[in-house]
C-alpha positions as CSV (number, residue, x, y, z in Angstrom):
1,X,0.0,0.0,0.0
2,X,1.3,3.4,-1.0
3,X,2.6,5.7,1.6
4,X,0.7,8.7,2.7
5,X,2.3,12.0,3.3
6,X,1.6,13.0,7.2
7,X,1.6,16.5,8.1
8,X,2.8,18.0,11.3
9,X,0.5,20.9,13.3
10,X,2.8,23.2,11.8
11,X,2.3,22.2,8.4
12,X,-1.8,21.8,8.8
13,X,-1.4,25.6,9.8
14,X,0.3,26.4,6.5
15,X,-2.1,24.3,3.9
16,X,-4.7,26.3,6.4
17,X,-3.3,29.4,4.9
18,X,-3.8,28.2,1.4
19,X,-7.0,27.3,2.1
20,X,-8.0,30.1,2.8
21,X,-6.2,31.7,-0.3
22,X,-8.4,28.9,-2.2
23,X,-11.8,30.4,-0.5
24,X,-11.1,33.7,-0.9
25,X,-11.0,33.1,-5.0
26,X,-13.6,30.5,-5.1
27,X,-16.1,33.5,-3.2
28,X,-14.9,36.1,-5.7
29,X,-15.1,33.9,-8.8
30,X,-18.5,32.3,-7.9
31,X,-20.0,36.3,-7.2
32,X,-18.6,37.2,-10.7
33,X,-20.2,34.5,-12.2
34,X,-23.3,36.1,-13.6
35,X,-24.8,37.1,-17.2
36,X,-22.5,38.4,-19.4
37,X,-19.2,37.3,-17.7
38,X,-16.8,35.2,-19.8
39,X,-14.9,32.3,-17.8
40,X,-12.0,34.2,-18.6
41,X,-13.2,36.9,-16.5
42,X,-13.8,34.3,-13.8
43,X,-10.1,33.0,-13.8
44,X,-8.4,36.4,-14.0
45,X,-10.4,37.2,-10.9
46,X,-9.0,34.1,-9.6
47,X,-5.5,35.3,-10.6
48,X,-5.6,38.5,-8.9
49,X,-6.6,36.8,-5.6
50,X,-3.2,34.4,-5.7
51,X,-1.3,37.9,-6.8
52,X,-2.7,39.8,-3.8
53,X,-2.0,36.7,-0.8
54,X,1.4,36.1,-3.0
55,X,0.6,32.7,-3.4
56,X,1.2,30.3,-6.6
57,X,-1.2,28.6,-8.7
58,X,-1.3,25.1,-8.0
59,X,-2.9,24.8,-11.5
60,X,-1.6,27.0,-14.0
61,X,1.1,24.5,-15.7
62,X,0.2,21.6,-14.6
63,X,0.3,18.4,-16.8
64,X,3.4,20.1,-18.7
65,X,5.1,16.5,-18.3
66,X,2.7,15.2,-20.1
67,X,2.5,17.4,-22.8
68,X,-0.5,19.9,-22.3
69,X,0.0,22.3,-19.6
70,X,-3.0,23.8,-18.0
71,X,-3.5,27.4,-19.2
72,X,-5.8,29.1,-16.3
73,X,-5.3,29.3,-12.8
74,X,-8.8,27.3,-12.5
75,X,-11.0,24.7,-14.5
76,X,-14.2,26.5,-15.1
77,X,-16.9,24.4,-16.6
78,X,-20.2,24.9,-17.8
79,X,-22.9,22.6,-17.9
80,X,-22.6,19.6,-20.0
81,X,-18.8,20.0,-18.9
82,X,-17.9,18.3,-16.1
83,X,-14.1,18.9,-14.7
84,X,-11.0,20.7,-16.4
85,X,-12.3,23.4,-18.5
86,X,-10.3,26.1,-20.0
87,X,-11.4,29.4,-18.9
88,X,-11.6,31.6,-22.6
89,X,-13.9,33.5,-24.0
90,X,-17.2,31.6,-23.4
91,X,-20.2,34.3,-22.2
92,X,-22.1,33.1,-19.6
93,X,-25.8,33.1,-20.1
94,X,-29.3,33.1,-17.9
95,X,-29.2,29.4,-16.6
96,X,-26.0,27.8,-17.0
97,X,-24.3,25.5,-14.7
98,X,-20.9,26.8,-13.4
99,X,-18.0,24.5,-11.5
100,X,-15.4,26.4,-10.5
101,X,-12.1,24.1,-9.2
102,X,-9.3,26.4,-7.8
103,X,-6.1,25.5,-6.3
104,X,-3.2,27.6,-4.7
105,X,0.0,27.1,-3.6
106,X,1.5,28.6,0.0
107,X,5.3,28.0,1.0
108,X,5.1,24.5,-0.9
109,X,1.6,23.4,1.0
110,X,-1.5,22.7,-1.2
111,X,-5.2,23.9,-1.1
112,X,-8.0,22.8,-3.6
113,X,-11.6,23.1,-3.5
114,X,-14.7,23.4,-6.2
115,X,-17.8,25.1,-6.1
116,X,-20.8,24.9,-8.3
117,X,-23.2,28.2,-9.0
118,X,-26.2,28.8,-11.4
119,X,-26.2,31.9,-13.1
120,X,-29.5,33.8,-12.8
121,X,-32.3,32.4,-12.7
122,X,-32.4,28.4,-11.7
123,X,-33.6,25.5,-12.8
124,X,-35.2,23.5,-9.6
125,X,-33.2,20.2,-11.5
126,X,-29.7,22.1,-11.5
127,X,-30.4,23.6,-8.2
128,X,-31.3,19.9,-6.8
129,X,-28.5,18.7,-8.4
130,X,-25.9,21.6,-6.4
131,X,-27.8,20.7,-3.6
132,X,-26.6,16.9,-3.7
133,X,-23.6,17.1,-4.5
134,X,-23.0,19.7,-1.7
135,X,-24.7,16.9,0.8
136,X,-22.4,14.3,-0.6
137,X,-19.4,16.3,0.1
138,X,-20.3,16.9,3.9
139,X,-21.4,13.1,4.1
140,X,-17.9,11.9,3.3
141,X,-16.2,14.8,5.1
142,X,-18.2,13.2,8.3
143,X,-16.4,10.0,6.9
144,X,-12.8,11.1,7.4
145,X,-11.9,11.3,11.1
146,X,-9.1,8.7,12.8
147,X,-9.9,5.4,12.8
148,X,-11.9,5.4,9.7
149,X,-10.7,4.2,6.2
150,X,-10.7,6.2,2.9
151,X,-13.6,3.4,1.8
152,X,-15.2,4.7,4.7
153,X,-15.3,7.9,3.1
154,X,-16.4,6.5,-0.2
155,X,-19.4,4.6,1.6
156,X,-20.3,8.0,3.0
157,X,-20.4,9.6,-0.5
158,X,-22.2,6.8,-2.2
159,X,-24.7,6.1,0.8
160,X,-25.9,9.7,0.9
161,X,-26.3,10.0,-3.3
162,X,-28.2,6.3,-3.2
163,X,-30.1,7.9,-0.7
164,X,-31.8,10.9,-2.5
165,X,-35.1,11.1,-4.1
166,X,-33.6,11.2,-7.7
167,X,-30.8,9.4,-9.1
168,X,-27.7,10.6,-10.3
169,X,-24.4,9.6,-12.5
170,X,-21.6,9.7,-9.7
171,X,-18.2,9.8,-11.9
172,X,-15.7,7.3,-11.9
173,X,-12.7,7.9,-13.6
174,X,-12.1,11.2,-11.7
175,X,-11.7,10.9,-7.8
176,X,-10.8,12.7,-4.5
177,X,-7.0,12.2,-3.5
178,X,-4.4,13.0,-0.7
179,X,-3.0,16.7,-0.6
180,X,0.4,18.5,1.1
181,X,2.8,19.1,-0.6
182,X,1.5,18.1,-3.9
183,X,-1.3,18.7,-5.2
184,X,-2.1,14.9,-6.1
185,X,-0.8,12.7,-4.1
186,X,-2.1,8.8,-2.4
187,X,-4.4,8.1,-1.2
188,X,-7.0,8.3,-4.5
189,X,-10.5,9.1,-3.1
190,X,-13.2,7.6,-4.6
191,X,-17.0,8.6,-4.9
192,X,-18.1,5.3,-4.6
193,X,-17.6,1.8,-3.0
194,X,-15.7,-0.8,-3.7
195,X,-14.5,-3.6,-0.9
196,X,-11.3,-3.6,-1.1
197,X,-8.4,-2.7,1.6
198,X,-7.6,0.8,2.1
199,X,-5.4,3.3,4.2
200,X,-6.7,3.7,7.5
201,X,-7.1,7.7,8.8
202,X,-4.8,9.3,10.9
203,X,-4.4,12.5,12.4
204,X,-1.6,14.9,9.7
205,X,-3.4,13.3,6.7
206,X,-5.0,15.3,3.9
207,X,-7.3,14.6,1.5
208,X,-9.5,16.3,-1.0
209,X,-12.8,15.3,-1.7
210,X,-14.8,16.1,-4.1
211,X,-18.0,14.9,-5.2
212,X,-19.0,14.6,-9.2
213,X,-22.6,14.1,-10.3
214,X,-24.5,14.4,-13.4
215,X,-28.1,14.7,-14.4
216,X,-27.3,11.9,-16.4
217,X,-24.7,8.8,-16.2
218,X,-21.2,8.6,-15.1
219,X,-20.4,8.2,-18.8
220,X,-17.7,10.9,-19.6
221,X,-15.6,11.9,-23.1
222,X,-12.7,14.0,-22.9
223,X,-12.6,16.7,-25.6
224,X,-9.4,17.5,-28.5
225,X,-8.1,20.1,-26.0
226,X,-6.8,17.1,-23.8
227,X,-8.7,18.6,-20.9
228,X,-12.4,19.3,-20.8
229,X,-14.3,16.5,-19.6
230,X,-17.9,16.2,-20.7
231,X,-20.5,14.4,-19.9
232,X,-21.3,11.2,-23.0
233,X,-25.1,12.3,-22.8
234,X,-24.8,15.8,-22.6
235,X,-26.1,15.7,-19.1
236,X,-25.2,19.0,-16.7
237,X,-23.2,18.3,-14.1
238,X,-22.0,19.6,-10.1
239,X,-18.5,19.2,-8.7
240,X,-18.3,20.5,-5.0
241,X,-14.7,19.7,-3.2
242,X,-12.8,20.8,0.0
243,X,-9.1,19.6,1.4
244,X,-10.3,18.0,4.8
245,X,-7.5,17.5,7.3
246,X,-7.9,14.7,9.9
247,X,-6.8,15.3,13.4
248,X,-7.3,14.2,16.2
249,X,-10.5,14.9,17.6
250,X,-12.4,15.2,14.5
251,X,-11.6,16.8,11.1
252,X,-10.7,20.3,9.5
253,X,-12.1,21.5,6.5
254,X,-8.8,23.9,5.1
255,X,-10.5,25.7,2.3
256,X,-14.3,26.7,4.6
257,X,-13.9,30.0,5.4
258,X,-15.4,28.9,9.3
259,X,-13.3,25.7,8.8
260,X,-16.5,23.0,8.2
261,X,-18.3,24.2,11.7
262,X,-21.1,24.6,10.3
263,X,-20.7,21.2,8.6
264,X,-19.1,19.5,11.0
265,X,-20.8,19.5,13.9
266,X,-19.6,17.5,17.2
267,X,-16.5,16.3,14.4
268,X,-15.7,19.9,13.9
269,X,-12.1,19.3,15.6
270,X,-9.7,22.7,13.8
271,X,-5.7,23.1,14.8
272,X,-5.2,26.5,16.3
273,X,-7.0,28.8,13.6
């Protein structure tokens, strides 16, 4: 089983402060988001908050090893797109379903979250569908205190989805994963169950988790740009994700503004703040 990277209080503290950087640009991105905006407006927002906290992208360049570098300092996709789309000159319009996935880099410690937002007026499906995958996200962040196993969290996720009045296409080539002083790192997160062994939870670990339904199935096509993932029916879809730190009287959500409190509840357990 592949090592996970364990963090001391000192370090939590720092990914902390990128969290925070990572909220702060998700809040102004997801206000800009309206009719008329271009998701290149969205990610230059996003570029100026990193500027101001003097803190790197963790996603501008990324993937250069492989041959496409990431152009934007966040994946902004619109409805039918699911995960890694490149911020351009798209104009947002009355009803369109906006993920917004944002990373940033402080002293060489990680933060990464996504939020979904409709612009304008909303469909009760979409809005349904936002609302779900928000729920799933706090169900497995419940999931990932000490003791527990990242299947645990995976149960969490899949339980809570199973569990709603509609169903919905959970993806499954895209997961959560650990966090520190990568951005990717072990242990891969998964939105759904599978029995199998995995890493038990300890306090120091990170991991980001993040949630991926679709109106549709879990069917996905990734377009010529080597990015943009889209869903194979056309379906809209809602990414929510946070970087959740275990320790040891509960769990820390880094990149919630009140640190998952309000989430949380009695497993609300944050490092000095």
């Amino acid at each position: 089983m592949v090592a996970i990277e364990v963090k001391s209080v000192d370090e939590l503290r720092l990914m902390r402060r990128a969290g925070l950087v990572v909220a702060e640009g998700l809040r102004a991105m997801c206000a800009a988001a309206v009719k008329g905006a271009t998701t290149g407006d969205l990610d230059a927002i996003g570029r100026e908050v990193l500027a101001r906290a003097g803190a790197r992208s963790s996603f501008l360049g990324y993937g250069a090893e492989y041959g496409a570098p990431f152009p934007a300092v966040a994946c902004i996709s619109v409805n039918e797109e699911l995960v890694h789309g490149i911020p351009g000159e798209r104009r947002l319009v009355d009803g369109d379903v906006v993920s917004i996935d944002f990373g940033a880099i402080v002293q060489g410690w990680h933060g990464d979250a996504a939020r979904t937002v409709i612009v304008g007026p909303a469909d009760p499906l979409d809005e349904a569908l936002v609302d779900a995958t928000r729920g799933a996200f706090w169900s497995g962040a419940r999931a990932a205190v000490e003791g527990n196993r990242v299947s645990d969290v995976s149960k969490a996720i899949e339980g809570y989805v199973k569990g709603l009045p509609r169903r919905y296409g959970t993806l499954r080539e895209y997961t959560g994963h650990g966090i520190g002083t990568e951005m990717h790192m072990a242990p891969d997160v998964p939105n759904w169950y599978r029995p199998r062994p995995t890493p038990r939870l300890r306090p120091g670990m990170a991991i980001a988790i993040e949630p991926m339904l679709t109106l549709g199935t879990h069917q996905t096509l990734e377009l010529d740009d080597e990015w943009t993932v889209v869903s194979r029916d056309g379906a809209r879809g809602s990414h929510w994700e946070n970087t959740v730190a275990v320790t040891s009287g509960g769990a820390w959500v880094l990149t919630e503004p009140d640190g998952g409190a309000s989430g949380l509840g009695d497993l609300f357990a944050p490092l000095a703040d």
